[in-house]
C-alpha positions, 0 to 999 in steps of 0.5 A, spaced: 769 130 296 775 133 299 778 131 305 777 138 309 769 140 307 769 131 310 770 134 316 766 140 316 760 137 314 761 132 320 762 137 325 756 139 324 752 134 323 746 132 330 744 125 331 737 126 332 733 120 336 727 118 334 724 117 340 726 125 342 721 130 339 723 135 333 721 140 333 721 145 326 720 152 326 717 154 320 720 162 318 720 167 312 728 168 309 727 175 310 722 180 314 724 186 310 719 186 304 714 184 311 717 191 314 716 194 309 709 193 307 707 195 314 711 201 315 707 204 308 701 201 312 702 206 318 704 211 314 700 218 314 698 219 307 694 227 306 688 222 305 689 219 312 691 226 315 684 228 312 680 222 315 682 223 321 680 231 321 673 230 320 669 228 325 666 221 326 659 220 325 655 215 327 651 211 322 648 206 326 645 211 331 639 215 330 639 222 332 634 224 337 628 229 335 627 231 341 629 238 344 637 240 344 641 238 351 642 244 355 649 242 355 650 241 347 651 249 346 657 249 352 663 245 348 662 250 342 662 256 345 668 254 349 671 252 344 670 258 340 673 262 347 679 258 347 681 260 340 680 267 341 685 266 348 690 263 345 689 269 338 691 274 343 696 270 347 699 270 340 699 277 338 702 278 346 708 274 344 709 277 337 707 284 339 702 285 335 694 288 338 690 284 341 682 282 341 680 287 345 685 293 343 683 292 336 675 293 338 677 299 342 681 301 337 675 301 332 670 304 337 675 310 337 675 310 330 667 310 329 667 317 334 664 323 331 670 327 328 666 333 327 662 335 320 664 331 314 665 340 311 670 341 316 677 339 314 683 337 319 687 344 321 695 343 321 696 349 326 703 352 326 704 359 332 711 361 331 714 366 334 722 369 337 722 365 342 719 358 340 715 355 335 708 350 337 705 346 333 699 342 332 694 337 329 686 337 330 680 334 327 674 338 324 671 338 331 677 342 333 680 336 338 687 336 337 691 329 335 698 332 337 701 338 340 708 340 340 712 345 341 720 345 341 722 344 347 719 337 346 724 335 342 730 337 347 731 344 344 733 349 350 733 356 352 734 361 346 735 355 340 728 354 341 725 359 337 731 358 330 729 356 325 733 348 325 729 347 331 722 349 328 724 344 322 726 339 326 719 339 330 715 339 323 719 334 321 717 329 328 709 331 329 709 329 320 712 322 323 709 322 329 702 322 324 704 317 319 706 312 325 699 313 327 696 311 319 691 319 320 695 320 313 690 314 311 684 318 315 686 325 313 681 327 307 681 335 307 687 339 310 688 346 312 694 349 315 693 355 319 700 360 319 700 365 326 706 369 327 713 371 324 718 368 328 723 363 323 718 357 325 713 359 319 718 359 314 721 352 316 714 349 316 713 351 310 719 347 308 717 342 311 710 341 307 713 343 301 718 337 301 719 330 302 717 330 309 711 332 306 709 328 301 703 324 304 699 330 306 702 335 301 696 333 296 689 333 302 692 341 303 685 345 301 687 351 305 692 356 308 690 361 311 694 366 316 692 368 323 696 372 326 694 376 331 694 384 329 691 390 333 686 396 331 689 401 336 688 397 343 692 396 349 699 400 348 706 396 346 710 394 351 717 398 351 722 397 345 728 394 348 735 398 347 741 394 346 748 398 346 
C-alpha cells in the first residue's frame, strides 16, 4: 500500500471503546426505487377516480324499513336546485338563455297562432312618399312592422326605391334572427299601392335576400285601394 492512501486510511479511522455504546443505523443504499413504489401507489389512475365517484355504501349496516325520514327528500331537491343556479349563472356569463327564459320562450311558442289554413302574410304598402312593411301571423297579429324611416331614411328619400329595398332587406334579416324561417310553413305576400316600394320588394323575395322564405310563398295578391265613384279627388298639383 503506498505511503499516501496509508495516511488516508489512518485519518479516518475512530478508535472505538468498548465500554462506550455502538450505535448502528441500519439504511437502505438508495430510497428512489422506495419513492417511487409509493408515487405510482398515490397516483389517481381512471379506475381510482371512478372509485371515488361512486357512492359508499355500507355493508355492515342494515337498511331501515320503516317510513322515510322527513329530511331524507331535502338534500336531492337542493342538490337538483343548485345544479340549475350554477346552469344559468353559466348561461348568464356565456350570454346564452337561461332557464327561465327558455320556458317563456316555449310558452310563447305553444300560443294560439291562428288556424292551421291560414298562412303568415308579408305585407308590403308603398306609396310616393314611403314604403312600410309588415309581417303577421295567421291570427293577423304582427311579428314586425316597419317603415322607411326606421332605418334612417328621411324626408323625400323615404319614398325611393334604395330605400324600400333596404327596408326589405332588414325585416327578412331581422325574421332570420328570430328562427320564424323555421316556424314559416305557409306565406302570402300582400301588394298595395304603387309607389317604387313594390317593385323593390318584389326584388327583394325574388333574390338572395329571399331564398329562405321564397319557397313557403303560396300566395300574391294586390290589395290596393281602388274607388267606384266615392268621395272627389283631391286637386292635381301644377308644377311650373
Amino acid at each position: 500500500m503506498s505511503q499516501p492512501s496509508s495516511r488516508l486510511l489512518a485519518a479516518t479511522r475512530i478508535h472505538i471503546s468498548s465500554s462506550q455504546p455502538t450505535r448502528q443505523c441500519i439504511r437502505s443504499f438508495s430510497q428512489t426505487c422506495r419513492r417511487q413504489e409509493e408515487s405510482q401507489s398515490n397516483q389517481y389512475t381512471p379506475n381510482k377516480l371512478l372509485s371515488f365517484l361512486r357512492p359508499r355504501t355500507n355493508t355492515s349496516t342494515t337498511q331501515s324499513t320503516g317510513p322515510p325520514r322527513p329530511g331524507s327528500g331535502a338534500s336531492s331537491a337542493n342538490s337538483a336546485l343548485q345544479r340549475i343556479l350554477a346552469t344559468d349563472s353559466l348561461a348568464r356569463a356565456r350570454n346564452q338563455p337561461t332557464s327561465e327564459q327558455l320556458l317563456h320562450e316555449e310558452a310563447n311558442t305553444q300560443d294560439d297562432m291562428g288556424p292551421a289554413t291560414e298562412p303568415f302574410h308579408f305585407h308590403v304598402y308603398s306609396h310616393k312618399h314611403n314604403s312600410h312593411v309588415t309581417v303577421t301571423k295567421p291570427n293577423r297579429q304582427a311579428i314586425i312592422s316597419m317603415s322607411a324611416g326606421n332605418i334612417g331614411f328621411r324626408k323625400s328619400k323615404r319614398g325611393s326605391y334604395d330605400a324600400a329595398y333596404q327596408l326589405t332587406s332588414y325585416v327578412i334579416d331581422k325574421l332570420h334572427q328570430g328562427n320564424w324561417h323555421n316556424t314559416i310553413t305557409t306565406m302570402e305576400v300582400v301588394l298595395r299601392g304603387f309607389g317604387a316600394g313594390r317593385e323593390a320588394a318584389t326584388k327583394v323575395l325574388l333574390g338572395t335576400e329571399g331564398r329562405m322564405l321564397r319557397s313557403k310563398i303560396i300566395m300574391v295578391s294586390d290589395a290596393t285601394r281602388l274607388k267606384f265613384g266615392g268621395t272627389k279627388s283631391p286637386k292635381a298639383r301644377r308644377l311650373g
